[in-house]
Phi, psi and omega in degrees: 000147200263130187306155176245176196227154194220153176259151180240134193247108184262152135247188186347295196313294167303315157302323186257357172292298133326322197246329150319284189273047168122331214027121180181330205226117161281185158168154212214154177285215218231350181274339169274006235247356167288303175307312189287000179253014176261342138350134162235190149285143230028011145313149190246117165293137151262138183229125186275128190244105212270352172288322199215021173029071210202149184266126181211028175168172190224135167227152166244115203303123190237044181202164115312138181307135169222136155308150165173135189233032160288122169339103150251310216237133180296314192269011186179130172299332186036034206294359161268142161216174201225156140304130163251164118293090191301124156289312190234139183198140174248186157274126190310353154304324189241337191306150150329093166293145208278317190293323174313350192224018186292338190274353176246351195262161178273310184320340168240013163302157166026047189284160195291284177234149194294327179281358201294344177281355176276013196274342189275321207260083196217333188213157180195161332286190209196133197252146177256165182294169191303313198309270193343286217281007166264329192293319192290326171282346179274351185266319194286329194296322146337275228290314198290007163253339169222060151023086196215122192292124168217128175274139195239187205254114204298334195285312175278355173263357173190080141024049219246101183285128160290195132259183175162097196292141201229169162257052176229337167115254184260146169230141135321141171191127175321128172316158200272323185307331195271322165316296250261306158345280144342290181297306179312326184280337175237124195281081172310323161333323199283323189258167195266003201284145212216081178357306163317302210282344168291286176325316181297305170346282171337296202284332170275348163285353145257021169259320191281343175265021200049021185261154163302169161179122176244161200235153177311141188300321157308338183263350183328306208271011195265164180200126142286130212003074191085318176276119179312122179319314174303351198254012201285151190294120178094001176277146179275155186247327159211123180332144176277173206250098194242302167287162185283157195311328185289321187267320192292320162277358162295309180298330161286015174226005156319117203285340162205094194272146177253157190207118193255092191055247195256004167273152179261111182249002191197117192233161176196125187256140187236105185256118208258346170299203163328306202235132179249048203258323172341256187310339163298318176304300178312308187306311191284353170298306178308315200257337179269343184274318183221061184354308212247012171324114176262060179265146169286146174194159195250171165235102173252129190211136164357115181329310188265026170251059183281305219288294164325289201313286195315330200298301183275006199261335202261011164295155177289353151277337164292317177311297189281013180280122162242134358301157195298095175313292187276013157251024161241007178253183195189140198257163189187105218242141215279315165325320168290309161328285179300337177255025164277288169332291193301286185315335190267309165063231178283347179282031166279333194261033163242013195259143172267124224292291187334356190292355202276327192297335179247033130291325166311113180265153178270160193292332228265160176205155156232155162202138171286000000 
């Protein structure tokens, strides 16, 4: 049987964390176990260091998939797992960047958007075609004899995590160097784009959808090209009173709720800096005072905090909410928006609200 080649998703941490307990046991969450039982013995990880998007090993799978929650990795159990062999291994110095090979891997063929190929490395595992997953192990084996050194940014390959007490409890968040970073590499400056104007956006597309809508309580009073969010047609001056005072003042600051008589069918934060903690935080507040919420909800952000939105939505205080915050929460990148609307046009008041879920991308992600 001809070997298949699988992506295994590491970052910085979770790698030295691996070779610390051994390199010998991989593990995948508990949302791959589908996947993960077409895995065979003599399959190949290519393992991906996702901070700094570099190839930094190669294992060969020497077990069948099994459970197991013994401790390796400190923030996430990871509990599908494999018996592994390290085969191949670089130093995160000498590791392969994934972009070095874009003119030979299919993954980046015939693309969408110049960025639509980080859409593969989002989950693992994730099996690559044969061709690929031989060119990338013939690169690395290449690499570990003739070496070639590339300095990468130590703050993304290996993290020094902040707090910030929420009332879900402590959350982690990237040290303010790493924002600041972040804001230098993309001029946030450059675009006209506006917070208000995603909100504006929000609240006449589901008012314009027959829906109620409401805007956060601090924004009532804010406006776009002249028009007051409160004076927008179906905006509510107040919520029903379904929850308790607590869930309730959470929800009242959510930058944009859709509303079908007294249900709440749709909330959306819409982050438009640096730091996307706002709104993960309200949502998860929101999911932990009331589990069994059936609202739909969104993250809508600039195209290019796609990767940030993911990054942080997929920690493990987020992660570990049950339900799981990115896999009920959905990304909506402010360009799909806007050109859903400009496509959509005067047929909007023949569109059904749900049309929104398939603009939407899911949150989910792994990394080992």
């Amino acid at each position: 049987m001809k070997r298949k080649y699988w992506l295994d998703l590491f970052t910085g941490k979770t790698w030295e964390e691996f070779l610390s307990a051994g390199a010998n046991v991989t593990g995948f969450r508990k949302t791959r176990q589908k996947v993960a039982k077409k895995i065979k013995i003599g399959d190949y990880f290519l393992c991906y260091l996702t901070g700094i998007s570099r190839f930094i090993g190669v294992l060969k799978v020497t077990s069948d998939m099994f459970v197991n929650e013994t401790p390796i990795w400190a923030d996430e159990e990871f509990p599908i797992r494999f018996n592994v062999e390290l085969i191949y291994k670089l130093e995160p110095i000498a590791a392969v960047p994934v972009k070095s090979m874009d003119k030979q891997l299919s993954i980046f063929q015939n693309l969408k958007s110049p960025n639509a190929w980080t859409g593969f490395f989002r989950g693992s595992p994730a099996e690559f075609s044969n061709k690929d997953g031989e060119i990338i192990v013939d690169t690395i084996k290449n690499t570990i004899v003739s070496p070639t050194n590339r300095e990468f940014d130590e703050r993304k390959y290996k993290r020094s995590p902040k707090k910030y007490v929420s009332s879900i409890g402590i959350v982690t968040v990237p040290e303010e160097s790493i924002d600041k970073q972040r804001t230098d590499d993309i001029n946030f400056e450059e675009s006209k784009t506006t917070h208000e104007e995603i909100q504006w956006l929000l609240l006449n597309l589901g008012s314009n959808l027959g829906l109620d809508v409401w805007v956060s309580r601090n924004d009532k009073n804010k406006t776009h090209q002249g028009v007051a969010f409160k004076n927008i047609p179906n905006s509510k001056e107040e919520l029903p009173r379904q929850f308790d005072d607590a869930t309730n003042k959470t929800i009242e600051m959510i930058d944009v709720l859709w509303l079908r008589g007294d249900a709440i069918i749709a909330a959306f934060e819409v982050e438009h800096t640096t730091s996307v903690y706002s709104g993960l935080l309200r949502m998860s507040d929101l999911i932990s005072m009331q589990p069994n919420i059936k609202i739909d909800l969104y993250i809508v952000a600039p195209d290019e905090r796609r990767d940030k939105v993911f990054e942080e939505i997929n920690r493990p205080t987020f992660a570990s909410l049950n339900p799981s915050l990115p896999r009920i929460c959905r990304f909506i990148p402010y360009s799909k928006l806007r050109d859903e609307i400009e496509q959509i046009g005067n047929r909007v008041q023949y569109m059904k609200p749900e049309f929104i879920e398939e603009i939407a991308e899911s949150c989910e992600t792994d990394e080992a």
